[in-house]
C-alpha positions as CSV (number, residue, x, y, z in Angstrom):
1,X,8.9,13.9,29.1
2,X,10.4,11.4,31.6
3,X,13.9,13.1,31.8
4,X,13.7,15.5,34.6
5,X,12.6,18.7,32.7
6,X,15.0,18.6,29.5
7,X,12.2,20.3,27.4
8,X,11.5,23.1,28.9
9,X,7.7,24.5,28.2
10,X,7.9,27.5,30.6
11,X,9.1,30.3,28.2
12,X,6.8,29.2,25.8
13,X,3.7,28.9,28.4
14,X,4.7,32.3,29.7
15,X,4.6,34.1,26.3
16,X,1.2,32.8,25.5
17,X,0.0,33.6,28.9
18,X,1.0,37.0,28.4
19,X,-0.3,37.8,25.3
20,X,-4.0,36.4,26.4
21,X,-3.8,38.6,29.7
22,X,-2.8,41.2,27.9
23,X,-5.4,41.3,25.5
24,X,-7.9,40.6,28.1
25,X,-6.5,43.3,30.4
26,X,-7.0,46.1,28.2
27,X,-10.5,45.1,27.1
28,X,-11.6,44.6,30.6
29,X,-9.7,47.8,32.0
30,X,-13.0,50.0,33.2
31,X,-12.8,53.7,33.6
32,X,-14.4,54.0,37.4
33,X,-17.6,56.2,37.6
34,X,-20.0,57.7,39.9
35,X,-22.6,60.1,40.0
36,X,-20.9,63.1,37.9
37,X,-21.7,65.2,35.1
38,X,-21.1,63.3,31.8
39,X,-18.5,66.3,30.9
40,X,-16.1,65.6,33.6
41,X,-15.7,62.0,33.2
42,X,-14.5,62.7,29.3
43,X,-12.5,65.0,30.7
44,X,-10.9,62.9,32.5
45,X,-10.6,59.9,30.1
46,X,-9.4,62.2,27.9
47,X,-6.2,63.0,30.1
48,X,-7.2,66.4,30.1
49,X,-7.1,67.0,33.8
50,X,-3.9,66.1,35.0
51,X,-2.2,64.3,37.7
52,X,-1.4,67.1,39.9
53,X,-5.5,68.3,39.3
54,X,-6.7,64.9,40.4
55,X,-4.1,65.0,43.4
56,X,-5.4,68.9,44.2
57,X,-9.2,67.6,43.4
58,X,-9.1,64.6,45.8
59,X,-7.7,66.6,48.5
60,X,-10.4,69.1,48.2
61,X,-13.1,66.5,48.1
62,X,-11.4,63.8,50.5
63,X,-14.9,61.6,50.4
64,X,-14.8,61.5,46.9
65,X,-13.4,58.2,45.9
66,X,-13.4,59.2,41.8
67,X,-9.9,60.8,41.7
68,X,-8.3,58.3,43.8
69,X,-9.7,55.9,41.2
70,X,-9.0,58.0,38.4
71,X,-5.4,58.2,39.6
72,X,-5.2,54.6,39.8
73,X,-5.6,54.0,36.4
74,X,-3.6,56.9,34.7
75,X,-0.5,54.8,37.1
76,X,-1.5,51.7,35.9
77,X,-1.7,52.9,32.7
78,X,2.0,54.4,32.8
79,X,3.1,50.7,33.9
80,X,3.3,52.2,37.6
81,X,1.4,49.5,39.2
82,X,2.3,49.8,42.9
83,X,1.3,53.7,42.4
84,X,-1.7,52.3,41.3
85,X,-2.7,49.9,44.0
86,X,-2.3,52.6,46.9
87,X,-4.3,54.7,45.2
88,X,-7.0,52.0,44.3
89,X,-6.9,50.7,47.9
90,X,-7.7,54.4,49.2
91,X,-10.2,54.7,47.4
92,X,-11.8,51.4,48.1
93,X,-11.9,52.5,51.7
94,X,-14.1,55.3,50.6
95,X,-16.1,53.5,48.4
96,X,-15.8,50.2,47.9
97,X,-18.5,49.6,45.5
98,X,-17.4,52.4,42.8
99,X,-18.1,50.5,39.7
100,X,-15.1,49.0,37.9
101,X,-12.7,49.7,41.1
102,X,-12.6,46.4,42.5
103,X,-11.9,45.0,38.3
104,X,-8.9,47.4,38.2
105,X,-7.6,46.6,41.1
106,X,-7.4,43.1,40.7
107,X,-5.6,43.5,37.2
108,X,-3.0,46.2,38.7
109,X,-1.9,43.1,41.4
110,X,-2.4,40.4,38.8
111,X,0.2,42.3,36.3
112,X,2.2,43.1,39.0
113,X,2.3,39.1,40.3
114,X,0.2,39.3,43.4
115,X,-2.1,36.5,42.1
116,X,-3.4,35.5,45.5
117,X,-5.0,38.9,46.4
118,X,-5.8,38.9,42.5
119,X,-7.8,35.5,43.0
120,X,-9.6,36.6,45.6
121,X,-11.0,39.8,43.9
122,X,-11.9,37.7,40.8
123,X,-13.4,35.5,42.2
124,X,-15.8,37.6,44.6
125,X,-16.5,39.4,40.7
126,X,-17.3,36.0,39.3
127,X,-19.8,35.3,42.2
128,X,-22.4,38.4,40.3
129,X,-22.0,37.9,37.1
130,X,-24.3,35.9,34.8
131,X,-23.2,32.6,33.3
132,X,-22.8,33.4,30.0
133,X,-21.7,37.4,30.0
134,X,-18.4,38.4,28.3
135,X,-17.3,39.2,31.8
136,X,-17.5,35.9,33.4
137,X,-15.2,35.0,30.3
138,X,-12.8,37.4,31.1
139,X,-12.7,36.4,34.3
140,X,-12.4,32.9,33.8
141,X,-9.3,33.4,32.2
142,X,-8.1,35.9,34.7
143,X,-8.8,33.7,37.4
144,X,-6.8,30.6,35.5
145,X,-4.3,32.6,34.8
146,X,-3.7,34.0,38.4
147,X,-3.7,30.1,39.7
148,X,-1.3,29.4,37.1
149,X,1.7,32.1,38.3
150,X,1.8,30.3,41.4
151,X,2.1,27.2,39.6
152,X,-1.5,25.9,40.8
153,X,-2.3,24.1,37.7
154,X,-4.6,21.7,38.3
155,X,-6.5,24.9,40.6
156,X,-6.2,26.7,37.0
157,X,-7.5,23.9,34.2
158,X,-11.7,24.7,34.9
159,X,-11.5,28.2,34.9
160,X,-9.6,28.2,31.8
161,X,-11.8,25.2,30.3
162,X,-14.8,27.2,31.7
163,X,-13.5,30.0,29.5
164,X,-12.6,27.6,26.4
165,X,-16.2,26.0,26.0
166,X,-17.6,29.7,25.7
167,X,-14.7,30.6,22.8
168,X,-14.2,27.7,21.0
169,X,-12.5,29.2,18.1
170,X,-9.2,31.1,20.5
171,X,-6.3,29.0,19.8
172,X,-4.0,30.7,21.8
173,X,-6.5,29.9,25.1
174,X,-6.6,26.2,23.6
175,X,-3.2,26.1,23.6
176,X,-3.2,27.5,27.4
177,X,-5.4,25.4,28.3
178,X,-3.7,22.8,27.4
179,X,-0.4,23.6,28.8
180,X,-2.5,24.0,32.3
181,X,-3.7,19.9,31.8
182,X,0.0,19.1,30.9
183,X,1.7,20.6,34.1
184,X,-0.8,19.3,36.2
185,X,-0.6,15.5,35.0
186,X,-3.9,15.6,33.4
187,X,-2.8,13.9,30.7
188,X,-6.1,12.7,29.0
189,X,-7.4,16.6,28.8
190,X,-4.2,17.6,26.7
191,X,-5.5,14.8,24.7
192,X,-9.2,16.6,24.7
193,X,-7.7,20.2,24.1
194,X,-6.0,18.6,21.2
195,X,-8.8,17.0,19.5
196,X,-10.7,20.1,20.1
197,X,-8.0,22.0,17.8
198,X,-7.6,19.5,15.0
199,X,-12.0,19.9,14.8
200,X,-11.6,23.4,13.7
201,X,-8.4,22.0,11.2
202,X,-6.3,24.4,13.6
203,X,-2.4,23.1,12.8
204,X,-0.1,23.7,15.5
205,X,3.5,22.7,15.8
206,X,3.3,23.2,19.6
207,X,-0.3,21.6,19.8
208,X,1.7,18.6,18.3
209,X,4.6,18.8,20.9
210,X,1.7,18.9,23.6
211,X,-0.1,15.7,22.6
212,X,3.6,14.3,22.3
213,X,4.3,15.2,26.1
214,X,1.2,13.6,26.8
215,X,1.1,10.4,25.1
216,X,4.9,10.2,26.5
217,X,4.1,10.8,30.2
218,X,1.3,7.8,29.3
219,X,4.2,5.1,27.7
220,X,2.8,5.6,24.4
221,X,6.5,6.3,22.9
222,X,5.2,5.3,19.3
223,X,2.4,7.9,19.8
224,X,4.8,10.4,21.4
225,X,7.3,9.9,18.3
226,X,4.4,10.0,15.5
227,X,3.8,13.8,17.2
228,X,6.9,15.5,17.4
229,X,7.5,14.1,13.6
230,X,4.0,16.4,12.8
231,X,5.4,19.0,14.7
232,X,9.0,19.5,12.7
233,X,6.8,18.9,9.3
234,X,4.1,21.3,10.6
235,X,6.9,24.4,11.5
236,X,10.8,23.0,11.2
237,X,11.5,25.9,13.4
238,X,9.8,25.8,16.1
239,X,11.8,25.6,19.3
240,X,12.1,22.2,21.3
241,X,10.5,20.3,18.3
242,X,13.6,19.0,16.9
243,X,15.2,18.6,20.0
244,X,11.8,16.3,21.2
245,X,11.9,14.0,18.5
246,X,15.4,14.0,18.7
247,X,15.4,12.7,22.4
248,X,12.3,10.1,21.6
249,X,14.9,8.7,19.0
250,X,17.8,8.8,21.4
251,X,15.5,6.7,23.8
252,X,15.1,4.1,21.5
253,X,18.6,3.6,20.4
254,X,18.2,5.2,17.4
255,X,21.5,7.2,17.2
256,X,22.3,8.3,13.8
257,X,18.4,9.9,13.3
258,X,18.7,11.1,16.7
259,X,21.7,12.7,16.1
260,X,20.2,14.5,13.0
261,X,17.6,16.2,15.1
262,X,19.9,17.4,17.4
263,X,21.6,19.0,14.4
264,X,18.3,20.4,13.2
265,X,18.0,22.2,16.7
266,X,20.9,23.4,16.9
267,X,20.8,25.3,13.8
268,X,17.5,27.0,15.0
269,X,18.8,27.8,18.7
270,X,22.9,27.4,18.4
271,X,23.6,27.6,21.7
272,X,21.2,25.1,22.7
273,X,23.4,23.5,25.7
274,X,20.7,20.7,25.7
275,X,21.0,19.7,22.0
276,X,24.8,20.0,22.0
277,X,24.7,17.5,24.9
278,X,22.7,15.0,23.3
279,X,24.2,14.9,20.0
280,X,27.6,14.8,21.9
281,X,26.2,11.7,23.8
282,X,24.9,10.3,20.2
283,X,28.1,10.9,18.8
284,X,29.8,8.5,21.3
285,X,27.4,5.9,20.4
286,X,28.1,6.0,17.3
287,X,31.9,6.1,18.0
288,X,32.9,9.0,16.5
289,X,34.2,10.4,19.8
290,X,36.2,13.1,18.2
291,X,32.9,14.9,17.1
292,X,31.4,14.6,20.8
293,X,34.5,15.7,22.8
294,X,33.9,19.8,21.5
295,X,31.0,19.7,22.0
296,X,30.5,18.7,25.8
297,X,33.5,21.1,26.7
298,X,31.3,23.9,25.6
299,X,28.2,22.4,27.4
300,X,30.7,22.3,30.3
301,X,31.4,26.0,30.3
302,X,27.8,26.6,30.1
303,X,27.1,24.3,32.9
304,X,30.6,23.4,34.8
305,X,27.9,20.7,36.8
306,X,26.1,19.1,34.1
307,X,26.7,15.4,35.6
308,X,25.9,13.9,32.0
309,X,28.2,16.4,30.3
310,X,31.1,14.9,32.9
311,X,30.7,11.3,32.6
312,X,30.6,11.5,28.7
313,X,33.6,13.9,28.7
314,X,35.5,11.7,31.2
315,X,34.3,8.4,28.5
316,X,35.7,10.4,25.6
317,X,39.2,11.3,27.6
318,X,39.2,7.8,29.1
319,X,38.8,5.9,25.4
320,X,41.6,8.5,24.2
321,X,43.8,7.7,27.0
322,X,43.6,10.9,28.8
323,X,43.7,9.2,31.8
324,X,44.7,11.9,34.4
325,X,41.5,14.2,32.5
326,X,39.4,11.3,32.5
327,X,40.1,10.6,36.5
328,X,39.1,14.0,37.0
329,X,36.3,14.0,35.0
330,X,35.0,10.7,36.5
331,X,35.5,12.0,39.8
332,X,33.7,15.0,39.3
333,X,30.5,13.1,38.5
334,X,31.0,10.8,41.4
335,X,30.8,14.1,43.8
336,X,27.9,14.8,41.8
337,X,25.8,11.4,41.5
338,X,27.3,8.9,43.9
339,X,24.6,6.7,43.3
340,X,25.2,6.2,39.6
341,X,26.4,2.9,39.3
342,X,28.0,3.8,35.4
343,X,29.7,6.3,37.7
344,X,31.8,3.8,39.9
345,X,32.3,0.9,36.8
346,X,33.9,3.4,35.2
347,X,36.0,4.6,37.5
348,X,36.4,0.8,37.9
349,X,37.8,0.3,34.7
350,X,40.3,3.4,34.6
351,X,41.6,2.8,38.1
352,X,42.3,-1.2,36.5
353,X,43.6,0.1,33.2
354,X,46.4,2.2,35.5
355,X,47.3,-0.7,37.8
356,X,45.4,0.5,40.5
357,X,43.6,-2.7,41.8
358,X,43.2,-1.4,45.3
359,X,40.8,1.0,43.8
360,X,39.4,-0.4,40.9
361,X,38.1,-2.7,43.5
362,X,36.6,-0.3,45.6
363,X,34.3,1.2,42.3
364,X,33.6,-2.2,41.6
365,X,31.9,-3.2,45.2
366,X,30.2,0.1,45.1
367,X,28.5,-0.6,41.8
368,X,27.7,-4.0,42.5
369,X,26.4,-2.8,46.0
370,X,24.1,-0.3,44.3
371,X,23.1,-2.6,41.9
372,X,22.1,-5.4,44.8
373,X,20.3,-2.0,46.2
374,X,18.2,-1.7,43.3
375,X,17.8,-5.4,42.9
376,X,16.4,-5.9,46.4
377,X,14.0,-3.1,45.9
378,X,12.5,-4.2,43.0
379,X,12.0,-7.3,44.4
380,X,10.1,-5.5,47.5
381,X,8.0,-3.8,45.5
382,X,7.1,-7.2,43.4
383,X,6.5,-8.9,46.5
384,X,4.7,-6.4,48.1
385,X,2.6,-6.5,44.8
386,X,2.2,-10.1,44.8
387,X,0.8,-10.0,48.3
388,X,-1.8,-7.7,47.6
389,X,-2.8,-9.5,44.5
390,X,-3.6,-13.0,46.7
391,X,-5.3,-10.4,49.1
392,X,-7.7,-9.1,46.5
393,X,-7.8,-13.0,44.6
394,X,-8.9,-14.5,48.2
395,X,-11.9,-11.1,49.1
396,X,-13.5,-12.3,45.5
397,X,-16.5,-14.3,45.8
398,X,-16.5,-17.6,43.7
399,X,-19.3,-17.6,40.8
């Protein structure tokens, strides 16, 4: 939403992301093989040879890329990934070829966030296999996912639809997907993702906040609104949904219902800084100042910066004549934000209230300055608008 990051997606994106690569992981996790007897390679994916055995085996047999390999995967398989990657990369120098080293590798430095290398080794994978095999699947996903940790999400949405159109029915790689098109900006393939869901009668709270971002980011508040509502009726607990509707509603000046939501978050997630903020901030618009005033100083020892949280504390001080707390307060934000013009007219105001003309003067050129600022810019950019319009108007040929 267009409010700097209040809603916060990542956790949620994150857990999803996980769970999918996890899944995916173990299926695709191969046991490396060679020409051996049939014995010895249960044997060894039955742990029965141990570490030290596999240690003592590939030092007796230095060429043999199979118990580096082998040892690879019974680290990664213990969680000790950068174990796993020396001894995956030793025996890639042996024998690069060794069927279902390169795969393991690449999972061993995606799960242990090396997603460039990762990329590169799923990718040179994808190049062999056939267009519709389970395995390019897996690596679709693999590859998306890799693109997404270092936050290439555009690079990310057509592996990830790539993987989509060939499992139609997984929800959770749906909902990925769609995450991917929201953090890149690609607004109308949330909208697609979406549609895609509500064909297979799929209800999802957080499919709802998705298409709510979405239609948001395009201006559609009414659409953006109509959303979140489905999302608090589809799951009243799920986190952010209350607190999204809540700030559509605070947007349009709807206090009191905005307020409400608020409320409704905060029972799910009390110590929600971001809902106790704006419900403090609805509070004071609907006067009842008292209410508001607890509430930001606990946002305030969350987040001793929170420039909102200082100018509405500082309003609540200054209507309650606290003016020394309110000064402070004010002053605080002005550090902050000099280029808030609320900033300065309140400051303004409290400097006049205390006699302080000198002052109050001074905070009320700078907000007119920065308002001229503004002014004069918007009139730039009309201009410059205007001029290209007559450009465009006098290149058209008459009918």
């Amino acid at each position: 939403m267009r409010r700097g990051g209040v809603l916060n997606y990542r956790l949620a994106i994150c857990l999803v992301l996980a769970i999918t690569v996890l899944s995916l992981a173990l299926n695709a996790q191969q046991t490396p093989t060679q020409t051996t007897s049939q014995s010895q390679l249960d044997q060894q994916e039955n742990g029965t040879e141990s570490e030290n055995a596999l240690i003592a085996s590939s030092k007796a047999h230095p060429t043999d890329p199979l118990p580096l390999a082998q040892l690879g995967l019974l680290e990664a398989r213990q969680g000790h990934l950068t174990q796993a990657i020396v001894f995956y990369r030793r025996a890639m120098v042996i024998k690069p070829n060794l069927p279902g080293l390169r795969l393991n590798l690449g999972l061993a430095l995606f799960k242990d966030g090396q997603y460039k290398e990762a990329i590169q080794i799923f990718t040179s994978l994808l190049k062999s296999q056939p267009p519709s095999s389970p395995e390019k699947q897996r690596l679709d996903v693999l590859v998306g996912m890799s693109h997404y940790g270092l936050g290439e999400y555009a690079a990310a949405v057509p592996y990830l639809k790539q993987a989509a159109d060939h499992d139609a029915q997984n929800l959770p790689l749906l909902l990925t997907l769609a995450h991917s098109c929201l953090l890149s900006k690609q607004y109308p393939c949330v909208l697609d993702v979406y549609h895609r869901m509500i064909a297979q009668n799929a209800e999802s709270a957080e499919a709802d906040m998705l298409v709510g971002e979405a239609l948001d980011e395009m201006k559609d508040t009414n659409g953006a609104t109509r959303e979140f509502r489905a999302a608090v009726q589809a799951n009243p607990k799920e986190p952010n949904a209350h607190f999204g509707l809540g700030y559509l509603l605070w947007t349009q000046l709807q206090f009191q219902e905005a307020s409400q939501e608020f409320q409704a978050e905060l029972e799910n997630t009390p110590d929600y800084s971001k809902a106790m903020l704006y419900l403090a901030d609805s509070y004071i618009k609907l006067n009842r100042n008292d209410d508001a005033r607890p509430l930001l100083e606990k946002v305030l020892a969350i987040e001793p910066t929170n420039s909102m949280g200082l100018l509405d504390l500082g309003i609540v001080y200054a209507e309650a004549d606290r003016k020394e707390d309110a000064l402070r307060e004010f002053k605080a934000v002005a550090a902050l934000t000099p280029d808030d013009v609320n900033v300065h007219m309140w400051l303004g105001r409290l400097y006049r209230s205390t006699g302080n003309s000198s002052a109050a003067k001074m905070e009320f050129d700078k907000a007119k300055s920065l308002n001229r600022t503004a002014h004069d810019a918007l009139i730039t950019v009309m201009s410059n608008a205007s001029e290209k319009d007559k450009v465009s108007s006098s290149q058209t040929p008459a009918n």
